[in-house]
C-alpha positions as CSV (number, residue, x, y, z in Angstrom):
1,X,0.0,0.0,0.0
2,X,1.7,3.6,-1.0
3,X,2.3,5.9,1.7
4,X,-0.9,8.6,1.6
5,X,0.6,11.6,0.8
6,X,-0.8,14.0,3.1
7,X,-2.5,11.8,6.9
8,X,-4.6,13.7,8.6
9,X,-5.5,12.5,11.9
10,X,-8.1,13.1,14.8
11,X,-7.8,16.8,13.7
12,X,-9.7,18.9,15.7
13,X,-9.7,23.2,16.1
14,X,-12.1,25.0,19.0
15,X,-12.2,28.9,19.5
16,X,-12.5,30.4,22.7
17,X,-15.6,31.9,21.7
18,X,-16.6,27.9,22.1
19,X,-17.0,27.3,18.5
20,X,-16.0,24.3,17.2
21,X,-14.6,24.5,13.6
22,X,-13.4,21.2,13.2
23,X,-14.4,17.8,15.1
24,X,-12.0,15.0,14.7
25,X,-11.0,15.2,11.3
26,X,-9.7,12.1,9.8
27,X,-8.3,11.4,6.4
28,X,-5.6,10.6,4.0
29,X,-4.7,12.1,0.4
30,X,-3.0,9.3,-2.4
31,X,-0.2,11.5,-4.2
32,X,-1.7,12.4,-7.9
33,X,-5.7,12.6,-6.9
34,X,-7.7,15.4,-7.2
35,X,-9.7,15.3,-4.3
36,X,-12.9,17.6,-4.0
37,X,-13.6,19.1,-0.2
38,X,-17.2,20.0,-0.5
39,X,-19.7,21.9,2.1
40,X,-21.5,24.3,2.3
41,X,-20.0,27.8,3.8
42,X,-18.9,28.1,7.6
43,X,-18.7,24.0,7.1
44,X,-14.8,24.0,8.3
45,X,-13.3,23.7,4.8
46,X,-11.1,27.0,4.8
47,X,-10.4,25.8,8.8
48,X,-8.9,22.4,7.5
49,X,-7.0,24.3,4.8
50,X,-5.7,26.3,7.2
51,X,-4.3,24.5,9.8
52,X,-2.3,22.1,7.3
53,X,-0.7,25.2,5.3
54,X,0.2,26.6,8.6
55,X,-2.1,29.5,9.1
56,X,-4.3,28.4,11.9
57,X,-3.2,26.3,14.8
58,X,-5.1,22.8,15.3
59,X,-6.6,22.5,19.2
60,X,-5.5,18.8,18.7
61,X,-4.6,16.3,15.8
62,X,-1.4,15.2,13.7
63,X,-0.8,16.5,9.9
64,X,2.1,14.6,7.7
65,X,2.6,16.2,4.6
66,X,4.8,14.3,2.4
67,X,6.6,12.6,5.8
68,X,6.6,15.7,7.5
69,X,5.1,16.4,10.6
70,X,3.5,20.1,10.0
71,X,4.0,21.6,13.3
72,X,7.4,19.5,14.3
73,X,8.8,19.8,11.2
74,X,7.3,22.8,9.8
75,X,9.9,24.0,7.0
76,X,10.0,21.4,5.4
77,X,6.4,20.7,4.8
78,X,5.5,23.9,4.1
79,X,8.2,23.6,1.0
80,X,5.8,20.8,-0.3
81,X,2.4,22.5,0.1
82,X,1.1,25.5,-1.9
83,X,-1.5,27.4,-1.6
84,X,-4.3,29.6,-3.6
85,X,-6.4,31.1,-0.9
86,X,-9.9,32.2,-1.7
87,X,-9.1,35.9,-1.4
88,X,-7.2,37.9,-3.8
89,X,-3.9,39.8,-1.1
90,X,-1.5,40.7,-3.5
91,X,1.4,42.7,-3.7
92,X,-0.7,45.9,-6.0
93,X,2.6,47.7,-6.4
94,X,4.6,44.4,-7.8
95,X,4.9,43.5,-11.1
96,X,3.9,39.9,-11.9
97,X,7.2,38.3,-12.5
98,X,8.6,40.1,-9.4
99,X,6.0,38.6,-6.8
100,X,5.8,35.2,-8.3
101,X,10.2,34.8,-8.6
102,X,9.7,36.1,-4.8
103,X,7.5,33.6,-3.8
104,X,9.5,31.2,-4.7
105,X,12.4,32.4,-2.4
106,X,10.3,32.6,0.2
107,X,10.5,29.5,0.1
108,X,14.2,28.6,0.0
109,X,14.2,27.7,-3.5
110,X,17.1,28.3,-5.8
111,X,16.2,31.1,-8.5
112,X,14.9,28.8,-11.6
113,X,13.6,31.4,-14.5
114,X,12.8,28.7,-16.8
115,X,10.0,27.0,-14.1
116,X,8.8,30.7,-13.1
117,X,8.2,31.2,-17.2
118,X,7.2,28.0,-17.3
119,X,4.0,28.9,-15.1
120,X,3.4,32.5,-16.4
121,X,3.2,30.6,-19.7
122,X,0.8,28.6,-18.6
123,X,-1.3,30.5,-16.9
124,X,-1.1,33.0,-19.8
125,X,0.0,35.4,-17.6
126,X,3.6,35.8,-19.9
127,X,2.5,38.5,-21.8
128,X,1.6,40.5,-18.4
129,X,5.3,40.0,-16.9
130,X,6.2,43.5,-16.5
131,X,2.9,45.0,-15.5
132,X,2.0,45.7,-11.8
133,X,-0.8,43.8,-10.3
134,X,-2.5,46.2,-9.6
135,X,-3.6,47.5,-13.0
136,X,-4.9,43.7,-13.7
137,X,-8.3,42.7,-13.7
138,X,-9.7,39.9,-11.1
139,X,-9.0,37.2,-13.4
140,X,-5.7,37.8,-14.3
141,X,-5.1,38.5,-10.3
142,X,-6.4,34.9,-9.2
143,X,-3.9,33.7,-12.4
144,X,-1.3,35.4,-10.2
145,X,-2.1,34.1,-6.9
146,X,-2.1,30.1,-8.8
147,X,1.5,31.1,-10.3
148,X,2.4,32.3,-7.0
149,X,1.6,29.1,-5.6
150,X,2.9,26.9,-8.3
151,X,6.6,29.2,-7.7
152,X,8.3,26.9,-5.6
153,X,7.1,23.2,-7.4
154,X,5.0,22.2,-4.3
155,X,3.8,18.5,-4.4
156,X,0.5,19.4,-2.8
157,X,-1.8,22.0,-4.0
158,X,-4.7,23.5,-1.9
159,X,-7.0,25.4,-4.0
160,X,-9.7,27.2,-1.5
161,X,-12.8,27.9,-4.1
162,X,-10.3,28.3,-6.6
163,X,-13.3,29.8,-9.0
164,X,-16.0,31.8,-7.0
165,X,-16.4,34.3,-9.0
166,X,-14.7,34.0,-12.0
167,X,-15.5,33.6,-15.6
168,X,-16.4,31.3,-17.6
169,X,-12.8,31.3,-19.7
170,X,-10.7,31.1,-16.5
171,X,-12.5,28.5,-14.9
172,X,-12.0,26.0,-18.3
173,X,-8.2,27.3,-18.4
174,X,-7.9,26.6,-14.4
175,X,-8.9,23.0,-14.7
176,X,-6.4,22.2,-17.8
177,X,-4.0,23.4,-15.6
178,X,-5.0,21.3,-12.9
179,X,-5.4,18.4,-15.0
180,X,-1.8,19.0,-16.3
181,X,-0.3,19.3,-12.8
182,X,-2.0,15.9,-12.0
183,X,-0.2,14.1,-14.7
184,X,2.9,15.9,-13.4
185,X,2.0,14.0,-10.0
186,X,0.9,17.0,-8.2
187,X,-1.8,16.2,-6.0
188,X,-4.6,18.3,-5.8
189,X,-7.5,19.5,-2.6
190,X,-9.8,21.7,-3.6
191,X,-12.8,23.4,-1.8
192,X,-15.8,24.1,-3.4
193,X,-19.6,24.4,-3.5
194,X,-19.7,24.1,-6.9
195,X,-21.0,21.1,-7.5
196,X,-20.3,20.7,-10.9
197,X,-16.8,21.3,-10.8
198,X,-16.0,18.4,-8.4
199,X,-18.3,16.1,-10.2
200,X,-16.4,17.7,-13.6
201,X,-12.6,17.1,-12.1
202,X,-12.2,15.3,-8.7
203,X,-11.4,11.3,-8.1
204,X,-12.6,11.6,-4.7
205,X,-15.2,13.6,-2.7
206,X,-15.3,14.4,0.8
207,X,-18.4,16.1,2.1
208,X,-17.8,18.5,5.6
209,X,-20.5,19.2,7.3
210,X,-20.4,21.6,11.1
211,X,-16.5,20.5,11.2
212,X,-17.1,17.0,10.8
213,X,-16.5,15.2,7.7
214,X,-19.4,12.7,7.0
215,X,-18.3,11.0,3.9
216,X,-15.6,10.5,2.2
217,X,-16.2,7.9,-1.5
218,X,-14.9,7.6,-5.1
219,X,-17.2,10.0,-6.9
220,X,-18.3,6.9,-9.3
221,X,-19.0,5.2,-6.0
222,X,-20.8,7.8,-4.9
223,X,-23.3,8.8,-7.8
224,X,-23.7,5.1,-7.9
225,X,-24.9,4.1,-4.1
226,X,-26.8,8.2,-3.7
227,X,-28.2,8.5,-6.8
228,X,-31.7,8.2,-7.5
229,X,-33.1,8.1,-10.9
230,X,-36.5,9.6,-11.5
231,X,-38.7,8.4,-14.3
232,X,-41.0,11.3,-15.8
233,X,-44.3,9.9,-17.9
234,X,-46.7,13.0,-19.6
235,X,-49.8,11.6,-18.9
236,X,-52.6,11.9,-21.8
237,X,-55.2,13.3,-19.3
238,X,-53.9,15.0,-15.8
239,X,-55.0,13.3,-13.1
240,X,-56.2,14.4,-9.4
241,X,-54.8,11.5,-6.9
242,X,-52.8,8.5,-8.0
243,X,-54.7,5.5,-7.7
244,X,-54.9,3.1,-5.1
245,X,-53.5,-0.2,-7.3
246,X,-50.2,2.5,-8.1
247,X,-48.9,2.3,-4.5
248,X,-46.5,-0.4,-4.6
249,X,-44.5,2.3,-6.6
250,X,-43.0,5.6,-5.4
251,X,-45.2,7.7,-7.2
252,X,-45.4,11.9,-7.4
253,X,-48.2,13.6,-9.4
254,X,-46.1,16.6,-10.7
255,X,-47.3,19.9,-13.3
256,X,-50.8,20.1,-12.0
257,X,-51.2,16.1,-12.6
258,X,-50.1,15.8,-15.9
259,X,-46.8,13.9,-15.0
260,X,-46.3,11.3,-13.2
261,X,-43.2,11.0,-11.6
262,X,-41.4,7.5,-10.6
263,X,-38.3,7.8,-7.9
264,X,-36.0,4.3,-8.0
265,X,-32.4,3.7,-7.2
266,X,-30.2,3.2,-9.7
267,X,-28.5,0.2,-8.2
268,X,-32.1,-1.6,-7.9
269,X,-33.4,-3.9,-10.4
270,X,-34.5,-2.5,-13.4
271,X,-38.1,-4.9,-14.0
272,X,-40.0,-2.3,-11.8
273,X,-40.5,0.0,-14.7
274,X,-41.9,-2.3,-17.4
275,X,-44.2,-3.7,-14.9
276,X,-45.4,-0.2,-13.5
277,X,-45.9,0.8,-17.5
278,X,-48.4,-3.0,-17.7
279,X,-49.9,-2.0,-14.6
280,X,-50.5,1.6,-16.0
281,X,-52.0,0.1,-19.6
282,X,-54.4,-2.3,-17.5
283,X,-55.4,0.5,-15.5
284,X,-55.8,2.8,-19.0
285,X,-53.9,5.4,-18.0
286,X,-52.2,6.2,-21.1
287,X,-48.8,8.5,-21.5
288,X,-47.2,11.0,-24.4
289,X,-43.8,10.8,-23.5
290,X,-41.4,9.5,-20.9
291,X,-37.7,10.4,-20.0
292,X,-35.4,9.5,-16.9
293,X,-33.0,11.6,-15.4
294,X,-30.1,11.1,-13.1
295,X,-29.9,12.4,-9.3
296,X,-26.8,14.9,-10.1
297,X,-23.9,15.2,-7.4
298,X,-25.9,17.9,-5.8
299,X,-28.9,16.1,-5.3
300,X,-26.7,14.1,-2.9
301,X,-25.3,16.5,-1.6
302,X,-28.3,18.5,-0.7
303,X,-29.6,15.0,0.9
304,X,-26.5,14.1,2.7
305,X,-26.6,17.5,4.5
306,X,-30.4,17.8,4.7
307,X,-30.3,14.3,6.4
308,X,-27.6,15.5,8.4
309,X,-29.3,18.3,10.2
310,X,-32.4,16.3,11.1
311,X,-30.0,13.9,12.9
312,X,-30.5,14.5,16.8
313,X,-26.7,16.1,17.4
């Protein structure tokens, strides 16, 4: 079994105001995953960020990052972890090949143009080299803030909502780069509540909810054992109740009656639908059109926290 990259273990943060952030975090990273941190805000995803890049003290818990203890060893694991934080604290009077080339002393590595070109390059940032950050719009200055955390060739990169608020362009150029750095064997946390983009790019989703984390799958896993699939039948003539010799099927009258609307797992045996359809055609109920859909990553999501809440704490 490889060595998990980054181990977090028991990890657990309290303020004195008595709020508890995190609540025995456990969990380990494989080197080269993209794994997708999702909750929804105030969850304890910045918190957990945090504390393993050395912002925020943990209350109790161990972090090894690449073999190194964070708090015993904190120089060295700090050399293999970068960072894009969610908020855009750059240098205004800088010029973009000045902060980034700094960054990457900050670190206590050698001066390597080629790499710090490398990155501009590919976060098209080249052409902007010698102009300060300050004149650049929020795009380019979240660019920046990837390039400045890409300086020094970390092995792990947190990305904390890397694309609240960006456009449309930046976010498809973001997760090429991403994808790139994987194959380079960088691995990848990110934070987000967009759905989409964890279901588009992670291998593995955690879900935080109130500091604790109550799931971690393989997405496929995960769409597989949460999703629901819904069947959708446009009925010829609406109807006002569904009928009695219907109820062995989870049934929803939908659009004023004039849909019918069957919920089933997708792991379950298919055979319920043709014999709801015979059952239908005794009954005459006759239907137009039918169509299923699959329960997206943020139906389950929205049912894992939902679910979550009504538990008795």
């Amino acid at each position: 079994m490889m060595m998990p990259v980054l181990s977090i273990q028991n990890l657990s943060k309290s303020y004195a105001s008595g709020l508890q952030a995190l609540k025995g975090v456990n969990l380990e990273i494989r080197k080269g995953e993209i794994f997708a941190l999702l909750g929804p805000n105030g969850a304890g995803k910045t918190t957990l960020i945090s504390i393993v890049c050395g912002i925020v003290t943990a209350s109790e818990g161990v972090v090894i990052a690449d073999g190194h203890d964070i708090v015993r060893d904190y120089r060295a694991a700090r050399t293999k972890i970068g960072l894009v934080p969610q908020e855009l604290a750059t240098d205004t009077f800088e010029t973009v090949w000045a902060t980034v080339n700094f960054s990457r002393g900050l670190f206590g590595r050698a001066p390597d143009p080629a790499h710090i070109e490398r990155v501009l390059r590919d976060l098209s940032l080249w052409e902007k080299r010698k102009d300060r950050i300050m004149t650049l719009s929020g795009g380019m200055k979240r660019r920046v803030m990837i390039a400045k955390a890409l300086a020094h060739e970390p092995e792990i990169l947190f990305l904390d909502e890397p694309t609240a608020g960006v456009d449309v362009e930046l976010r498809r150029d973001m997760w090429a780069l991403v994808r790139g750095l994987r194959e380079k064997g960088v691995t990848i946390i990110l934070t987000t509540h967009y759905i989409e983009e964890a279901e588009e790019m992670a291998d593995r989703i955690g879900v935080i909810s109130k500091g604790e984390l109550i799931l971690v799958e393989d997405k496929a896993t995960l769409m597989k054992k949460l999703g629901k699939k819904q069947l959708t039948l446009q009925l010829q003539e609406p109807m006002d109740a569904i009928p009695a010799a219907l109820g062995q099927w989870q049934l929803a009258l939908k659009a004023n009656g004039n849909e019918l609307e069957y919920s089933f797992d997708t792991g379950e045996d298919h055979t319920e639908i043709p014999a709801l359809l015979r059952r239908m055609g005794e009954l005459g109920i006759a239907f137009k059109d039918l169509n299923t859909r699959q329960s997206s990553l943020e139906d389950i999501f929205v049912s894992l926290v939902t679910t979550r809440k009504g538990a008795t704490a």
